[in-house]
C-alpha positions as a printed Julia matrix, in Angstrom:
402×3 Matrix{Float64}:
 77.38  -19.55   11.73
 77.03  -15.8    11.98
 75.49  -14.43   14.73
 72.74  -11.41   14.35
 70.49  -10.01   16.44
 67.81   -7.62   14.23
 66.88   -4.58   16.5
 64.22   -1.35   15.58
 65.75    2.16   16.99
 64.47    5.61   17.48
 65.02    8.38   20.16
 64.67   11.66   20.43
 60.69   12.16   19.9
 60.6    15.02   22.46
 57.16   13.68   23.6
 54.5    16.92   24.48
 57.17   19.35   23.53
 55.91   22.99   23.85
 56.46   23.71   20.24
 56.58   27.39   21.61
 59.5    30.43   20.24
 60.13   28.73   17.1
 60.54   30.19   13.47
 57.91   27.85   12.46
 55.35   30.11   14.49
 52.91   27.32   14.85
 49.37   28.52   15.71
 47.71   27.12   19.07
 46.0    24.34   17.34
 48.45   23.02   15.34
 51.25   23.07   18.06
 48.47   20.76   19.58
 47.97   18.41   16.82
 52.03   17.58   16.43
 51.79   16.81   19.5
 49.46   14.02   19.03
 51.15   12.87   15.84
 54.38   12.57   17.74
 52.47   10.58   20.37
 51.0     8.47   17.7
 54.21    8.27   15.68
 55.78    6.06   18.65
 52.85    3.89   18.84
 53.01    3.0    14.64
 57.29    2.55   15.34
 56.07    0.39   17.81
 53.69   -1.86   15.28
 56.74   -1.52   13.34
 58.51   -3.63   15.51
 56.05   -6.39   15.34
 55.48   -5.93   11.44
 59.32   -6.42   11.05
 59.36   -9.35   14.31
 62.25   -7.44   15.65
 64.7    -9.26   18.79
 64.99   -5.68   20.31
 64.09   -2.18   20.69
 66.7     0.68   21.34
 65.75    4.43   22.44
 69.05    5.87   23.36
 67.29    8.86   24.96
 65.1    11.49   25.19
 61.63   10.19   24.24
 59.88   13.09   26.1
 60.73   16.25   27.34
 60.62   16.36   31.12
 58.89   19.51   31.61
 56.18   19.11   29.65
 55.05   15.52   29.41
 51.7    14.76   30.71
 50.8    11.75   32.69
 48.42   10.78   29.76
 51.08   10.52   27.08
 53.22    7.89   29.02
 50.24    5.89   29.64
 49.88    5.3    26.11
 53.64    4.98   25.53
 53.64    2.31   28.51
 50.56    0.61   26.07
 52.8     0.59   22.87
 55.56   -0.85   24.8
 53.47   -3.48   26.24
 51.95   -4.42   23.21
 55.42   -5.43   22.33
 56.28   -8.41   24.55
 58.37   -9.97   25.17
 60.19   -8.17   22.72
 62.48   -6.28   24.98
 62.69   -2.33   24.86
 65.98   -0.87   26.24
 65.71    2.81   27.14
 69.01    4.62   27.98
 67.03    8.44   29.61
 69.1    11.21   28.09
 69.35   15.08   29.3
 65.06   16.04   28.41
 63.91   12.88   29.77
 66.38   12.12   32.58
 65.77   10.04   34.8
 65.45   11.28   38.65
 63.67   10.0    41.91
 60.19   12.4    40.6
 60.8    11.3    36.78
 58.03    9.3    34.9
 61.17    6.66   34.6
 60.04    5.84   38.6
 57.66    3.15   39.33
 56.55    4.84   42.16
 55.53    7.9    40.54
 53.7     6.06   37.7
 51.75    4.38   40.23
 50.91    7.31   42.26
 50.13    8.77   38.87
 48.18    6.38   36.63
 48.1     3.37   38.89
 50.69    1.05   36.88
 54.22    0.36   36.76
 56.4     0.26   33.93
 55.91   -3.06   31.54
 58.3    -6.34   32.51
 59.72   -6.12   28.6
 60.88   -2.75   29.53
 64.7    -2.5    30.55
 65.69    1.06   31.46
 69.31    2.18   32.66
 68.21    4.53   35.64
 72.05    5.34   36.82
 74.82    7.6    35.93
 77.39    4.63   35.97
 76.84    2.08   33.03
 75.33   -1.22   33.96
 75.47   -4.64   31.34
 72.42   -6.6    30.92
 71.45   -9.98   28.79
 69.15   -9.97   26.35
 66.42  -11.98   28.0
 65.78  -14.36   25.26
 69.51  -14.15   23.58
 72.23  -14.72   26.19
 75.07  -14.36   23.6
 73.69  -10.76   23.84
 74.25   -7.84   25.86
 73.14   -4.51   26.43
 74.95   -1.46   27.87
 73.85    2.06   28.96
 73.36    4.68   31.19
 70.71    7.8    32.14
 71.45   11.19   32.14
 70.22   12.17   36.01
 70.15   15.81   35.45
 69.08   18.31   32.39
 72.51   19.89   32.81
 75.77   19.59   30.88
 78.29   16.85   30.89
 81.65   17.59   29.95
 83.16   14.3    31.06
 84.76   12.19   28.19
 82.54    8.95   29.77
 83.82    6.86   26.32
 87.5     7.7    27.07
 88.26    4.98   29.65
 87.43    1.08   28.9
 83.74    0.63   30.41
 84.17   -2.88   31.81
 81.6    -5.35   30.79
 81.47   -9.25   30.44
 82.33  -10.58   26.97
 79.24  -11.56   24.61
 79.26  -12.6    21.09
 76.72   -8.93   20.46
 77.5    -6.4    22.71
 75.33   -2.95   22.43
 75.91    0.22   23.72
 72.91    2.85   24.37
 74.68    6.38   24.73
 73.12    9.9    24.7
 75.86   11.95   24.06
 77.62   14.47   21.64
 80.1    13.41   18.64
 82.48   16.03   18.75
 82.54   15.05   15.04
 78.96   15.47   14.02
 78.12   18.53   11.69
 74.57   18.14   11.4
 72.76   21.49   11.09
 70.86   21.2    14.62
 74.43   21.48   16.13
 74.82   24.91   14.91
 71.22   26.24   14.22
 70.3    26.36   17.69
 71.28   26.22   21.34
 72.05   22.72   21.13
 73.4    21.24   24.88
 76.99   19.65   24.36
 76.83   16.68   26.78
 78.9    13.53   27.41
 81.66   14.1    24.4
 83.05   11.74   22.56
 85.43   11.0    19.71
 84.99    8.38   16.6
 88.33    6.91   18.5
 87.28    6.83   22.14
 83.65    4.87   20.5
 85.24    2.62   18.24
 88.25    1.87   20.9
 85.59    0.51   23.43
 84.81   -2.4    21.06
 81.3    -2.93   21.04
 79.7    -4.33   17.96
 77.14   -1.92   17.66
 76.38    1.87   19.49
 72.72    3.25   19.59
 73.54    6.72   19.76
 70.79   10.02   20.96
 70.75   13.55   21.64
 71.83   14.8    17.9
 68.56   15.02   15.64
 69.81   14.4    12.26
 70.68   11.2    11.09
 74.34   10.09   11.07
 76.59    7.17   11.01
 80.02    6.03   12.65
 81.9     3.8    10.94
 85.07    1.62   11.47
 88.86    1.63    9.41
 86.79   -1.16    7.19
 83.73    0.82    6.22
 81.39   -1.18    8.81
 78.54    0.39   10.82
 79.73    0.86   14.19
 77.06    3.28   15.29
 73.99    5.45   14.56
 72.66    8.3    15.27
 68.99    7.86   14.48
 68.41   11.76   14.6
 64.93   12.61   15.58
 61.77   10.79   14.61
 60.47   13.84   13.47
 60.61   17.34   12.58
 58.94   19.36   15.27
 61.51   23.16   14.38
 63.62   24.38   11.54
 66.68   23.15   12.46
 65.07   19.51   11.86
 64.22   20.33    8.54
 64.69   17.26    6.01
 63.52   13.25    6.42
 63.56   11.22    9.85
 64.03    7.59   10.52
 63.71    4.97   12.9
 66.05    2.38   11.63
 65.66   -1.48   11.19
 68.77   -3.17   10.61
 70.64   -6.36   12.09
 73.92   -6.57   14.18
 76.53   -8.76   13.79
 79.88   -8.93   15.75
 81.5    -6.31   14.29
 78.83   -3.78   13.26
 75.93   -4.04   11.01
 75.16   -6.51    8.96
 72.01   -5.24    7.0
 69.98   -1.88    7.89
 66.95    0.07    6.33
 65.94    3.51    7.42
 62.26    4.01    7.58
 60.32    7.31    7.68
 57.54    6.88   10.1
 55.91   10.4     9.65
 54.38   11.47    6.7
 55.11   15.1     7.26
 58.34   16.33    6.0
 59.78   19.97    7.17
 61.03   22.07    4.53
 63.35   25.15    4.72
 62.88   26.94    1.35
 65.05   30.07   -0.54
 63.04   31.61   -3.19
 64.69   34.57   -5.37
 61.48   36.86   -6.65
 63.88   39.19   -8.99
 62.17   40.21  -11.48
 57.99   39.29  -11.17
 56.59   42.16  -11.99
 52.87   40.88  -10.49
 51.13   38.52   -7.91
 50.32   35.89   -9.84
 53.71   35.7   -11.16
 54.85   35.89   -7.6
 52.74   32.96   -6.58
 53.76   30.98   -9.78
 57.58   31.68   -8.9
 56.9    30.43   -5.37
 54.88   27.48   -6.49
 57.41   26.74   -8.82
 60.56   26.32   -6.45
 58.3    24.56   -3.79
 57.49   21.7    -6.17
 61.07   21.51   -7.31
 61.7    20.81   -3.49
 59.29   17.75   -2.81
 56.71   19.48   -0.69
 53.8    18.17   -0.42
 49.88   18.93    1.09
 51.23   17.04    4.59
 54.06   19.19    5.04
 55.75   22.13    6.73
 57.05   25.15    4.71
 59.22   28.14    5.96
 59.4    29.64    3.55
 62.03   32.14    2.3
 61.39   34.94    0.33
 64.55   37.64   -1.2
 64.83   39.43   -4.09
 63.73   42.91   -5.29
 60.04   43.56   -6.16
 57.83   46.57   -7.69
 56.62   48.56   -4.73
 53.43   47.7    -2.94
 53.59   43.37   -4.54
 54.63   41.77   -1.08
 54.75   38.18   -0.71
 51.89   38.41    2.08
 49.91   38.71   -0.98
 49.92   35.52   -1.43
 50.69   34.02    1.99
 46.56   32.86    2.57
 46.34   30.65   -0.11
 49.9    28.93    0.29
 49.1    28.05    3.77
 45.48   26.56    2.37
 47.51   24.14    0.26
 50.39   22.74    3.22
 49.83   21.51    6.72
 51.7    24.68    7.95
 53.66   27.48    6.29
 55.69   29.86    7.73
 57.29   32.86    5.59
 60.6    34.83    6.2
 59.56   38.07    3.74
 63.63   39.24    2.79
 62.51   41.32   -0.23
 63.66   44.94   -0.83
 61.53   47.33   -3.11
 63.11   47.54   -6.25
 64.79   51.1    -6.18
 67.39   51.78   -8.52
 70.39   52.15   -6.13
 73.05   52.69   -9.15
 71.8    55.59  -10.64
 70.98   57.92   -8.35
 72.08   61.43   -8.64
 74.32   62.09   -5.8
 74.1    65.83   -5.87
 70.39   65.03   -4.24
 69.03   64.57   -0.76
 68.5    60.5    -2.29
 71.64   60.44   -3.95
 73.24   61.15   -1.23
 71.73   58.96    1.37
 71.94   55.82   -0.46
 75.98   56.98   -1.19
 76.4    56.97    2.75
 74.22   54.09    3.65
 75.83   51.67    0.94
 78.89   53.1     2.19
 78.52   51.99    5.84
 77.5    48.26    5.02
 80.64   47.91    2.84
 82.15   48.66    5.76
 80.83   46.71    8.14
 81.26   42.88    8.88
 79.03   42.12   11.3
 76.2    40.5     9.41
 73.62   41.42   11.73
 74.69   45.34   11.93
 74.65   44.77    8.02
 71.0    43.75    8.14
 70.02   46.55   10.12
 71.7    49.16    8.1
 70.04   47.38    4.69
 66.31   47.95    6.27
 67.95   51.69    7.31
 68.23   52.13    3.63
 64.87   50.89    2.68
 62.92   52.65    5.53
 65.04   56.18    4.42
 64.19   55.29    0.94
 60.73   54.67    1.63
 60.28   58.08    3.06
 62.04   60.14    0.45
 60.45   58.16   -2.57
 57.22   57.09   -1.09
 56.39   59.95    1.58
 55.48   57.19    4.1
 57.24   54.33    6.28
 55.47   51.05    7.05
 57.25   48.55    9.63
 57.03   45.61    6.34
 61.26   44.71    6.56
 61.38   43.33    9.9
 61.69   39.4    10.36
């Protein structure tokens, strides 16, 4: 008889994050209305659970972010989890939701807070060193994990030694950590912490027969020498900046002794981020512009719910700017955001270079040849531009900044 235990996991929902200093440049009241959806996206995960009459949850980390979450949004996080049992919820804190003596993850503080404690189906790892529990209803089943006590960097290869646990026919492992491995594009798109390294190898080499893995926000998988599932990173629940651009899970699936044995990935939010490159070459006049830009966005999915940044190059008559047309995109998304990378379109070939113009362009093409830096390259393009917009123009508007 094979044995299986079927499990729901998510992490990483950054509950009440500020949503502040992002590309996305959300406006006051929509930075307040994610946060409610993310609130109410763990509550539907949680019905979820039921829907799907799951034997476990796993949140390897990082449900909220520490510095931010209110009081009011674990009280109806502590509901959702309630609601559950006696399903059991295992929560491993990672490095935004550690867990300390003055964290939410403290009885005592809930109850000098809100007056209640956390629910009895609730099992969280509140120490640095990993600790083995049963599965309260499946003793052929344990659980491993640890909390991340501090918000500060790891570098400690925790998965390189054996972490010594007693033998079970399931044994799970709830990590927040980084795969030294992963290339997901929130690894390199933004000050990502790298915390609590690990290897494919050192994961695989500790044997368990499934890892529940947090911290990176796009979803990716581990898998053995045979091709099983060994472990997942979920990736975020949803997209709350650009570098989590693209579909979010929580994942269903079942374990068996040696990885998993079925799994579904399910997108709980309806709202979708999308990071969009749109060439304009060529439209001559704003409703051609909006058509182009229409155009591409369908081509990529979006739809009314979602988030656009939107990414506008190419070379355009002088005076049709994308802003145009900026109003009545954002009437038809949730949110859209627009990068405006267009140049006017000045003939830079043919310019006489026995004139003042000629001349200028000559030197500034010159210089960005000859520079690599890609940021001293950008400047030197707007340099161009601006010059070009006083000689041809008579007049220099700040409209090339992003």
């Amino acid at each position: 008889m094979v044995v299986r235990l079927r499990f729901l996991q998510f992490s990483d929902v950054h509950l009440d994050s500020r949503l502040t200093g992002s590309q996305l440049a959300w406006p006051q009241e929509k930075r307040e209305q994610r946060r409610r959806e993310l609130t109410e996206l763990v509550e539907k995960a949680c019905r979820l659970a039921r829907e799907h009459k799951v034997e476990a949850l796993f949140i390897p980390g990082d449900l909220w972010d520490d510095e931010a979450i209110s009081a009011e949004t674990v009280a109806r996080v502590l509901e959702a989890f309630a609601s559950l049992d006696p399903i059991p919820v295992f929560i491993a804190p990672g490095n935004h939701d550690f867990c300390s003596p003055t964290s939410f993850y403290s009885d005592e503080v809930l109850r000098a807070r809100n007056g209640r404690s956390w629910p009895e189906n609730v099992i969280i790892f509140r120490t640095a060193e990993f600790r083995t529990v049963p599965h309260p209803a499946r003793p052929e089943v344990t659980v491993t994990g640890r909390a991340h006590v501090r918000n500060v960097p790891l570098e400690e290869r925790l998965l390189s030694v054996p972490i010594p646990r007693p033998s079970a026919s399931i044994s799970v492992l709830l990590f927040h950590g980084s795969w030294i491995e992963y290339a997901g594009r929130d690894r390199f798109e933004q000050e990502k912490m790298f915390t609590a390294p690990f290897s494919r190898q050192e994961l695989l080499a500790q044997g368990f027969s499934y890892a529940a893995l947090g911290h990176y926000h796009h979803y990716a998988e581990i898998t053995d020498a045979k091709g099983r599932v060994r472990a997942v990173y979920t990736g975020c629940l949803a997209g709350r900046y650009l570098s989590e651009a693209g579909p979010h899970y929580a994942l269903l699936g079942e374990i068996g002794e040696h990885g998993l044995l079925a799994m579904e990935k399910i997108r709980v939010d309806e709202r979708m981020i999308h990071d969009v490159e749109v060439d304009v070459t060529g439209v001559e006049t704003e409703s051609g512009l909006r058509e182009r830009v229409i155009g591409r966005l369908r081509e990529r999915g979006a739809t009314a719910s979602d988030i656009i940044f939107l990414r506008v190059q190419g070379r355009l008559p002088r005076g049709l700017r994308p802003t145009l047309i900026l109003e009545d995109l954002q009437h038809e998304y949730f949110h859209l955001a627009l990068a405006d990378r267009t140049r006017p379109a000045y003939d830079l070939d043919t310019a006489d270079p026995r004139t003042t113009q000629g001349r200028f362009i000559q030197e500034m093409r010159r210089r960005i040849t000859a520079t690599s830096d890609p940021q001293e390259r950008a400047f030197l393009d707007r340099v161009l531009h601006y010059g070009l917009d006083a000689l041809i123009q008579g007049e220099v508007k700040p409209i090339y900044e992003e």
